[in-house]
C-alpha positions as CSV (number, residue, x, y, z in Angstrom):
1,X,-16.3,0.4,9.1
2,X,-14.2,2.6,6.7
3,X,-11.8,1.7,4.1
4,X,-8.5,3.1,3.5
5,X,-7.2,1.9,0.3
6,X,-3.5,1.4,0.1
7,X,-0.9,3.9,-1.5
8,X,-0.1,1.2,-4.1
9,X,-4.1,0.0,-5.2
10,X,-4.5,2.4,-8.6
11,X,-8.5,2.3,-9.5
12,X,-8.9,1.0,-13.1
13,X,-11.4,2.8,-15.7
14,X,-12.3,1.2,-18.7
15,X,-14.1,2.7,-21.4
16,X,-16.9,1.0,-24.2
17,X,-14.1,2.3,-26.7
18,X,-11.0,0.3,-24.7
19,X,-9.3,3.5,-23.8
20,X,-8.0,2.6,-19.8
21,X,-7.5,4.9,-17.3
22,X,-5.6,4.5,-13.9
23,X,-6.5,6.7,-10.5
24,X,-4.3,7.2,-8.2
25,X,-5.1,7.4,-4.4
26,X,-4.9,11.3,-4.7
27,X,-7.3,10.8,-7.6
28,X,-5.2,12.0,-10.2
29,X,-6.2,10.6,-13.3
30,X,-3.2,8.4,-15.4
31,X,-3.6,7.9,-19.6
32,X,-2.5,4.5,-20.2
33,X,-2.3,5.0,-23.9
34,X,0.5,7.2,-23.9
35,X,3.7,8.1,-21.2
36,X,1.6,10.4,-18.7
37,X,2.7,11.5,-15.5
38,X,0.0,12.0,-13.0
39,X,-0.3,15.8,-11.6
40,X,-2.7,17.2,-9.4
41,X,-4.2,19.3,-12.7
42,X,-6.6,16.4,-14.0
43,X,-8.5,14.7,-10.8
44,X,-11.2,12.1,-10.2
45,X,-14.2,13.7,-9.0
46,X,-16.3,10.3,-8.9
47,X,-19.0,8.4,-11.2
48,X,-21.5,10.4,-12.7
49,X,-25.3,8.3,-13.6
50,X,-26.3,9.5,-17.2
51,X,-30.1,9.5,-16.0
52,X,-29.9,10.3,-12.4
53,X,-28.7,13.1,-10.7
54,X,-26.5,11.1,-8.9
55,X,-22.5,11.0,-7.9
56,X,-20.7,8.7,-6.2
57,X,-18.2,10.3,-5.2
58,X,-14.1,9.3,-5.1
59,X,-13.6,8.8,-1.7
60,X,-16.7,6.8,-1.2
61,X,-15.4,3.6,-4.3
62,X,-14.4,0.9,-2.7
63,X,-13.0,-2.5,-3.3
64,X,-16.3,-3.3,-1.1
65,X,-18.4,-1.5,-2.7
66,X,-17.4,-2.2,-6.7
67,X,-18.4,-6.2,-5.5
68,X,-22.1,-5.0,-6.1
69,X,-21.8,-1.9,-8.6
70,X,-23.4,-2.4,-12.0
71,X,-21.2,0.1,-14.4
72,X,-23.5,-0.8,-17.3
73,X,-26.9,-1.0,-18.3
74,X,-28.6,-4.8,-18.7
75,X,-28.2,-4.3,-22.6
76,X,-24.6,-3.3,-22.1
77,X,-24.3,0.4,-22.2
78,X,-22.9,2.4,-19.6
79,X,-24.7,3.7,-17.1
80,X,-22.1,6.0,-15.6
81,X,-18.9,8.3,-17.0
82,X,-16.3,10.0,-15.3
83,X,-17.1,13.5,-13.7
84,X,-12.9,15.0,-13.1
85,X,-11.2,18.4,-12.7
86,X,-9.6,19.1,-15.6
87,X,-7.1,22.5,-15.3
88,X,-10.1,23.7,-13.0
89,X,-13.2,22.5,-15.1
90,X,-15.3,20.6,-13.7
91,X,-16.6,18.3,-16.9
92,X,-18.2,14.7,-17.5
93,X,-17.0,12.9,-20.2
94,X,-19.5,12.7,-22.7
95,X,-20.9,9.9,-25.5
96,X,-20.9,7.0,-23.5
97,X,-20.8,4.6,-26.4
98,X,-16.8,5.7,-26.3
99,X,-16.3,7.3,-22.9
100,X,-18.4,5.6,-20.5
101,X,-17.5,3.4,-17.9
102,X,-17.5,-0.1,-18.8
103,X,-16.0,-1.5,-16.4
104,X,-14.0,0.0,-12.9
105,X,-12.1,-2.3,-9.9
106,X,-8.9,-1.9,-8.2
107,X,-5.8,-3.6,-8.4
C-alpha cells in the first residue's frame, strides 16, 4: 500500500543545534529562522547514514515509516543528515553535532 502525503503535511527537520527546517511535498527545503520562500533551487534529496552507505530517499518517508525510525544514535547523536540539491550541488550537510538530524515527523 503506498502513501500519498497531503499538499498541506510539510516534513519537519530538526537539528542537534535547534535550527528547523520545513519540506515541502515537492521537497523544497523552507528556513524557519528567517522569511524564506521555498523554490525549486534548494530540494530534499532524502536522509543520508553517517556510517552506512545508505539513503532513504524523499519519496520513500512516511508518516508510517518515521513511527519506527531512529534519527539518532543510543547516546544521542545523529545518525543521519540531510543529503539536498542546493543551486545544482548535490551536498550532505556536514558536523552532525550542529547539522544532523535530531529529530524528523510530519505535521
Amino acid at each position: 500500500m503506498s502513501f500519498k502525503v497531503k499538499e498541506k503535511d510539510m516534513l519537519n527537520i530538526v537539528t542537534p543545534y535547534g535550527d528547523r527546517y520545513r519540506v515541502n511535498d515537492k521537497g523544497e527545503i523552507i528556513r524557519t529562522d528567517m522569511k524564506f520562500k521555498p523554490n525549486k533551487e534548494w530540494l530534499f534529496i532524502g536522509l543520508s547514514h553517517v556510517k552506512r552507505n545508505e539513503l532513504v530517499r524523499f519519496k520513500d518517508i512516511t508518516p508510517e515509516m518515521l513511527k519506527s525510525f531512529k534519527p539518532c544514535w543510543k547516546n544521542g547523536k545523529p545518525q543521519f543528515t540531510v543529503r539536498d540539491n542546493d543551486h545544482g550541488t548535490i551536498r550532505e550537510w556536514g558536523n552532525t553535532k550542529y547539522h544532523g538530524v535530531k529529530n524528523i515527523y510530519f505535521d
